[in-house]
N, C-alpha and C positions, 0 to 999 in steps of 0.2 A: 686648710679648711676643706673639707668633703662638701662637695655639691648636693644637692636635692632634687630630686626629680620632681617638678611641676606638679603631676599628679598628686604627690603625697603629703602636699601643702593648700592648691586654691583648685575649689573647682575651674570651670573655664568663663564662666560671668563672675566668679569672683576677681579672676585674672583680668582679665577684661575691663571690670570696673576699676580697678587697684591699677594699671597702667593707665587709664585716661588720667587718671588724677593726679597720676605722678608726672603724663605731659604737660598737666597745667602749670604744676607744680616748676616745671622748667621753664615752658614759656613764660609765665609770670617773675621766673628769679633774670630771664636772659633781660627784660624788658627793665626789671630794674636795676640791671648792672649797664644797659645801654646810657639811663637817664643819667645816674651815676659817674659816666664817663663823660658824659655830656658839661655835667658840671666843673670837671675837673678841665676840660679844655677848653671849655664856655666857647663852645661850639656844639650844635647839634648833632649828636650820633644816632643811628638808629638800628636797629636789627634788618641786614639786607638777607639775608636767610637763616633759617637751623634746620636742621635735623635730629629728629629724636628715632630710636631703634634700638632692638635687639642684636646686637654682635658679638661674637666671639671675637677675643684680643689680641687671635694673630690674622682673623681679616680684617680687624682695625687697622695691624702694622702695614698688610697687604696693599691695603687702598692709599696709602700714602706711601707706597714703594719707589713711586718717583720725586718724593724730596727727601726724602733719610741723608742724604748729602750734603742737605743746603743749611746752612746756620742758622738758629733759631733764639729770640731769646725764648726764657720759657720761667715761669714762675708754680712751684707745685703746692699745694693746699691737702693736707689730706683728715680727715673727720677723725677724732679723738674717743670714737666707739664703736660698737659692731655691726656698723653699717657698712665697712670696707667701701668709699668712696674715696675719689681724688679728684678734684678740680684743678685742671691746667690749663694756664692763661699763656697764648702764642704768640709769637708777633716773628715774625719774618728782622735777619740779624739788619738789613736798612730799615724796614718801617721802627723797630727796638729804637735804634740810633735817631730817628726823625721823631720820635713821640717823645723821647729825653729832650730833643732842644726846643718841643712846642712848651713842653711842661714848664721848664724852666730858662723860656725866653732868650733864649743862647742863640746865635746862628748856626743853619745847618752844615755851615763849610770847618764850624770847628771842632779842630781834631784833639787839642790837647784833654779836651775831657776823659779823666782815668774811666775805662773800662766797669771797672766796678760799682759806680757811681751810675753809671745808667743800667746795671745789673739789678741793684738796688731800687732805683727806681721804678722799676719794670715788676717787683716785688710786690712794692707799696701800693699799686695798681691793684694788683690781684687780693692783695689784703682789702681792700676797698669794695673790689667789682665782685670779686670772687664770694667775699661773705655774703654778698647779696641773697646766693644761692642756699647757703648756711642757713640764714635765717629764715629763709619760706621755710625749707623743709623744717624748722627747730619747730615754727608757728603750727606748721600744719601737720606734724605729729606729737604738739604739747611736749614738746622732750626738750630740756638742757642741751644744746649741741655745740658743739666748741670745734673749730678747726687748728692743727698746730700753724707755727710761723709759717709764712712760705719759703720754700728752699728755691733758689733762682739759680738759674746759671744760662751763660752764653757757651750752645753746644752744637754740634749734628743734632735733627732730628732722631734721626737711628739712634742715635744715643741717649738722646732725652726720653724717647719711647720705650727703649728698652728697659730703662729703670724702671716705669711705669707698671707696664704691666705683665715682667716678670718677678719684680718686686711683689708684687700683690695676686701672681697666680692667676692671672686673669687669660692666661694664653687658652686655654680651653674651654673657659667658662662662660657661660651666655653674662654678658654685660647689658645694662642700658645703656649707649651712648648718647648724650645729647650733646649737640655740637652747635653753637652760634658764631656767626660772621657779625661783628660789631663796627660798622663800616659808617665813614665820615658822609654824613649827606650831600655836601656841595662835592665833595670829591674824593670819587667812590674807590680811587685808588686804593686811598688810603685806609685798611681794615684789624683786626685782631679776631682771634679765634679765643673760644672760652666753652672749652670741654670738660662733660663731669661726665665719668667713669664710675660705675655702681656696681658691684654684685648685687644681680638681680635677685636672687633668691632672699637676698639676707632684704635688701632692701621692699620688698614686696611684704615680708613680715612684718617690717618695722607701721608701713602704711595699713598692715591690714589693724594690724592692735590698739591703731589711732583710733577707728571706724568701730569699734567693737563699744 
């Protein structure tokens, strides 16, 4: 897909309006995937940070050059139109393992649970949290939006990220990233990351034709 030059799409207060609303638009999905997850551990979670920004997808890889080694589970979501988006749900491969035996009330010392099984799990998560994000954006630009299944797997980060975003060409391309830390309030060890990855261009469209 050939990129677009800023220019020859939004002025700069149209650009300007069209990303405030696309931050809402994410802080209000982060906030409702926090609630969300809250329910499902019936324990309070809350959003301990996010960041929302314009990045290119190899100083996305860049800034996390110091875990590309470490295990990750990861759950992917990616939108079923041409909005070129992907929502990925993270979790560190112990907190993975420690969120499977709160889910499903198991001890943390055991081992015999198949791999796949909390692979799966870590899935159904993102199918839950993840669509959160799905649907603001479906609400606030009146559009049918459908995400496919999530595709899970326990990997390297390096690895997880590289399907990512050189699947989708995004090595070059100015992106939105938004990124939230969904962290346990009595203890804050315990967190998840939940990243949506946009082409900004296509997605800047999609918001402006909402507003028209």
């Amino acid at each position: 897909m050939t990129d677009v030059k800023e220019t020859e799409v939004f002025s700069k207060s149209e650009k300007t309006k069209l990303e405030e609303s696309l931050a809402q638009i994410f802080i209000q999905s982060f906030h409702q995937a926090a609630e969300a997850f809250s329910q499902l551990l019936m324990q309070e979670m809350v959003i301990s940070k996010y960041r929302i920004e314009l990045i290119t997808g190899e100083e996305f890889i860049d800034r996390l050059g110091d875990k590309m080694e470490d295990g990750y589970f990861a759950s992917i979501i990616k939108l079923e139109n041409e909005l070129d988006t992907t929502i990925l749900f993270l979790l560190t491969e112990e907190e993975g393992k420690r969120l499977y035996h709160i889910l499903n009330d198991t001890p943390e010392d055991n081992e015999s649970t198949p791999l796949e099984y909390m692979i799966n799990s870590i899935g159904e998560l993102n199918n839950i949290i993840g669509n959160n994000f799905v649907n603001c954006l479906a609400n606030t630009l009146n559009l049918s939006i459908h995400g496919t299944v999530p595709r899970n797997t326990l990997d390297l980060l390096g690895a997880i990220l590289e399907s990512v975003i050189l699947q989708h060409e995004f090595v070059n391309k100015n992106i939105f990233c938004a990124e939230a830390t969904i962290s346990d309030k009595k203890h804050t060890a315990f967190n998840v990351r939940l990243i949506i990855l946009s082409d900004k261009i296509q997605l800047l469209k999609f918001l402006n034709r909402s507003e028209e």
